[in-house]
Structures are given as C-alpha cells and as structure tokens.
N, C-alpha and C positions, 0 to 999 in steps of 0.2 A: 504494500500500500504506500503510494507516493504522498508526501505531505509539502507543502507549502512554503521554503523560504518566510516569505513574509506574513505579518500576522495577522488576522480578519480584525477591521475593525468592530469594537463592540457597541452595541447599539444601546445608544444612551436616552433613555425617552422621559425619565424623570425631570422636575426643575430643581437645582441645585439651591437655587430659593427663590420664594416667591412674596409679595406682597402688594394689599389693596393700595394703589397711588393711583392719581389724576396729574395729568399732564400742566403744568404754568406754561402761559406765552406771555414773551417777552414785547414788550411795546414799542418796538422803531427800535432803536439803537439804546435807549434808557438803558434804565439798571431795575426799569418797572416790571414787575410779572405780573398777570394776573390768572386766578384758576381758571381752567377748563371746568364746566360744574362736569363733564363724564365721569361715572364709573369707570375707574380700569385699575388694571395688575399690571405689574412688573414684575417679569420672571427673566433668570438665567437660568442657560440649559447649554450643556455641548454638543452641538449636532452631531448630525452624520458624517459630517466632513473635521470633525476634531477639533474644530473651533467653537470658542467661548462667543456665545448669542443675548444681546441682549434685546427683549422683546417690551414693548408697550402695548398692551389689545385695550380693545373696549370690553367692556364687562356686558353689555349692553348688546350690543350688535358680533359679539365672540370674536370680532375682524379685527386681526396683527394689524395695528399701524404703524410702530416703528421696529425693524429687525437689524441690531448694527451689531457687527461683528469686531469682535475687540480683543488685542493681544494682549499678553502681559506688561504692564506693566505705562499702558497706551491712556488709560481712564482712571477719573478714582472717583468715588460716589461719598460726596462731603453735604454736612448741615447747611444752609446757608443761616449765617448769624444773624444776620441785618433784617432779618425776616421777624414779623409778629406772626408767624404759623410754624406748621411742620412742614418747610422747606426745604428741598435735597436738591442738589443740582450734579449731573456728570456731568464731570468738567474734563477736558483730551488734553493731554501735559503737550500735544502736539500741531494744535491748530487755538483756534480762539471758538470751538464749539463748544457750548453749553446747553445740557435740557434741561430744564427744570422739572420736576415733580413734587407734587403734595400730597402726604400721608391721611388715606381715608380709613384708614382703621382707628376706631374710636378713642384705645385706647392709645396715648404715647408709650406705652412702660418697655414696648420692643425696640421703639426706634434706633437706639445705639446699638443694640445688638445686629438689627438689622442693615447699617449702615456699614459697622465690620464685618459683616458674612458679605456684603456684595464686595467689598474691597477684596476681600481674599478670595474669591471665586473669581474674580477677575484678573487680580494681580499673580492667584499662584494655583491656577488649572491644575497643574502635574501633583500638586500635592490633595488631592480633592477624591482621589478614587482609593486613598487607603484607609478606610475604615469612617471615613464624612459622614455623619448623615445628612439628608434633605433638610432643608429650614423652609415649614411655610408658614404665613398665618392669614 
C-alpha cells in the first residue's frame, strides 16, 4: 500500500472563537464611528486553505459580509479607549485599515478575555491545535 509524501490537510470547520458584535462606521475621515444597529458575530476559523479567516455575518440575514484573511502577526484586535461603549477596533500594523466593532453581548465581564483569545488566534495559528479549546459566547 502506497502512502502519501505529503500530509492531507485536516478539515477544520469549528470557530476558534466566536462572539455577538455589530459592525461601527467610521464618518468621512473623522475619528467618529457610529453603530450599525445589525445583529452580527465575529468569528475566526482556519479554512480549508490553512489560513486564519476573519469573518463579520449578519445574525439577521446568516450572509458573511466581511471575510479577511490574516497572517501572523499582520492585525491585532484592541479596546478602543476614547470610546463611551464597548468599542474594539482591528487595527493592520500594515496599512492605515481599521474596523471597528461593538460588543452586543449584554454582558461586558468576557470582553478582555475575549479580546486576548482573538489576538492569539491571530497572532499564533501554529500554537492553537495542541490541546485549545473553542471560545464562544
């Protein structure tokens, strides 16, 4: 029986986390966000293709609106201070892009925990499949 050189990739179809956020748009060039009232989740997930995915859907209509694909080390998912809400923005240490989101889960008592589970699902993939579990809420 002949076997393979190289390795099947494994088919990852879990989110590595997940959580309720609404999308903020930003107003012209300002420093103004204002909410999206939608429903939606943010989830990371590693495709099929072994790269780190991060998705925005509507909770509402199920439909992915944003899918961006991000290496290590490329994004980091910070508070925003200046904010009177629960404000996150990914921010790309490599361009001048920023998204903003706002936390629709009731309660805040996840958020930091939440913020460092995306940073490390982001920044350190290879470390994530030895023994991780799923974070959702």
């Amino acid at each position: 029986m002949a076997t393979s050189l190289f390795p099947q990739p494994v088919q990852r179809s879990k989110n590595l986390v997940e959580f309720k956020a609404g999308k903020c748009l930003r107003e012209g060039d300002t420093n103004v966000v204002k909410a999206d009232t939608r429903k939606g989740l943010v989830y990371l997930k590693q495709g099929e293709d072994s790269l780190m995915h991060f998705y925005w859907k509507d909770r509402k209509t199920n439909s992915v609106e944003d899918d961006l694909i991000i290496f290590p080390d490329e994004a980091e998912f910070l508070k925003v201070e200046e904010s009177d809400g629960r404000v996150y923005v990914l921010k790309f240490k490599s361009s001048s892009l920023r998204m903003f989101f706002w936390m629709q889960d009731k309660s805040s008592e996840q958020d930091e925990e939440l913020r460092s589970r995306v940073n490390e699902v982001l920044n350190n993939p290879s470390a994530l499949y030895g023994g991780s579990e799923e974070m959702a809420f």
